[in-house]
C-alpha positions as CSV (number, residue, x, y, z in Angstrom):
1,X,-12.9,-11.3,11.0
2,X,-9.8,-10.2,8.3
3,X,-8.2,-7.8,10.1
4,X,-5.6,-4.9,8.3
5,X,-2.7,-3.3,9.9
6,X,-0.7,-0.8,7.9
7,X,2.8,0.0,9.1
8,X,6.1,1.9,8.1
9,X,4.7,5.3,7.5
10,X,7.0,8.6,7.9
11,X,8.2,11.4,7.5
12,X,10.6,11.3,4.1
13,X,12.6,14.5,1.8
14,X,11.7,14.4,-1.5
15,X,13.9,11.5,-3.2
16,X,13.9,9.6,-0.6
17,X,12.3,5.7,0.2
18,X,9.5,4.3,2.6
19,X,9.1,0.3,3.1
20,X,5.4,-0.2,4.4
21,X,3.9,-3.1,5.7
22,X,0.4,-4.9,5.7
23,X,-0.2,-7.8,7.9
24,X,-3.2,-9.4,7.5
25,X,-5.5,-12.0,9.5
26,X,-6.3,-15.3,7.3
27,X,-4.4,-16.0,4.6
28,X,-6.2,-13.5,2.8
29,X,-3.6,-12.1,0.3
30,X,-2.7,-15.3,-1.5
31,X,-6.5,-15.9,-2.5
32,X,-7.8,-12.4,-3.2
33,X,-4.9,-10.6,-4.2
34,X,-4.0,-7.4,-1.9
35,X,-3.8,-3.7,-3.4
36,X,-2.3,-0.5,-2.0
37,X,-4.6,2.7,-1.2
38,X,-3.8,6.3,-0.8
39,X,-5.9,9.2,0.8
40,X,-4.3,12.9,0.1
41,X,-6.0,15.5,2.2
42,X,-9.2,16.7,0.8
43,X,-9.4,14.1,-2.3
44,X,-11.0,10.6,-2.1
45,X,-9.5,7.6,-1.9
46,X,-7.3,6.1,-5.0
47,X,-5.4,3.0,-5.4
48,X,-1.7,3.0,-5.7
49,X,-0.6,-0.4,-6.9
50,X,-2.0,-4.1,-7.0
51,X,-1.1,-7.2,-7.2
52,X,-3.1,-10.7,-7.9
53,X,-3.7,-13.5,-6.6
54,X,-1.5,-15.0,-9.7
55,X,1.1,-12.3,-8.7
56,X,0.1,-10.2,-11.5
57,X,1.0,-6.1,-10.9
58,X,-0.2,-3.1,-11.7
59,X,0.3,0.4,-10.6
60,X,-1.0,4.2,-10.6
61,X,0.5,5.9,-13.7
62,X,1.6,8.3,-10.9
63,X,3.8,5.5,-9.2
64,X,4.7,3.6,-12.3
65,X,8.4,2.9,-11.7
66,X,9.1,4.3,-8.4
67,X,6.7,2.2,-6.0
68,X,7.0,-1.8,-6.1
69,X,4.3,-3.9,-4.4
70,X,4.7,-7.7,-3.4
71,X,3.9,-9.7,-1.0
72,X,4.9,-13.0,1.4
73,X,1.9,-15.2,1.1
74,X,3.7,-17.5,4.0
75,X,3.6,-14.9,6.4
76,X,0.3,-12.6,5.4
77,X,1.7,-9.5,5.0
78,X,2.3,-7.2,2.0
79,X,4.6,-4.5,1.3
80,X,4.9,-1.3,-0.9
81,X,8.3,-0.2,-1.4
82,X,8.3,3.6,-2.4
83,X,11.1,4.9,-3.9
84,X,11.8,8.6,-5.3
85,X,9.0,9.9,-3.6
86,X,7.6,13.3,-4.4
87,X,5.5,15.5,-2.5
88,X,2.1,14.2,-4.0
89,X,2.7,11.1,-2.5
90,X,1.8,12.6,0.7
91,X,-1.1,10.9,2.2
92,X,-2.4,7.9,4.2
93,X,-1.5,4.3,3.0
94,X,-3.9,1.9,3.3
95,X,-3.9,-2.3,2.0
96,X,-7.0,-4.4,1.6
97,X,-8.0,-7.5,-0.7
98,X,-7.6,-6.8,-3.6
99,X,-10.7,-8.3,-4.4
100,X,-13.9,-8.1,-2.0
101,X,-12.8,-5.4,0.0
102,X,-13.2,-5.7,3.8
103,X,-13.4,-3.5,6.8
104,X,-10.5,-0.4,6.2
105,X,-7.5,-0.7,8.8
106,X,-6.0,2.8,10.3
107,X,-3.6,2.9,7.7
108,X,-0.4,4.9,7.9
109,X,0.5,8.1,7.2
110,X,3.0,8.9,4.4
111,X,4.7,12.9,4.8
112,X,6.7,13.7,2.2
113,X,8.6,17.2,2.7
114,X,11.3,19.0,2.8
């Protein structure tokens, strides 16, 4: 069983940068790609940035230049790098496949105030 756990959440100012972390059960990431989710309160679920199995990327208009997705396929484990963030990126983060989604993990939650 693929099994997600979300990591380096915070509490950030405006401007400022968050590094989080995916690790991931079964060489999952290199095969079905891995994208980036985001849950603000009270709206559904959207995705913030992907990236295929080819390495392909693409992102949110909303992130476009600020957030940077990759991954290390030797070690399972993704990583969104946010930089200049704003208060709408408040939220929880959350990775899965990319494609063929499996179970959600906890995800981590992303604060950004002042």
């Amino acid at each position: 069983q693929v099994q997600l756990v979300e990591s380096g959440g915070g509490l950030v100012q405006p401007g400022g940068s968050l590094r989080l972390s995916c690790a991931a059960s079964g060489n999952i990431f290199s095969i079905y790609g891995m994208a980036w989710y985001r849950q603000a309160p009270g709206k559904q679920r959207e995705l913030v940035a992907s990236i295929a199995s080819g390495g392909r990327t693409n992102y949110a208009d909303s992130v476009k230049g600020r957030f940077t997705i990759s991954r290390d396929n030797a070690k399972d484990t993704g990583y969104l790098q946010m930089n200049s963030l704003k208060f709408e990126d408040t939220g929880v983060y959350y990775c899965n496949r990319l494609i063929s989604r499996v179970a959600w993990g906890q995800g981590t939650q992303v604060t950004v105030s002042s």
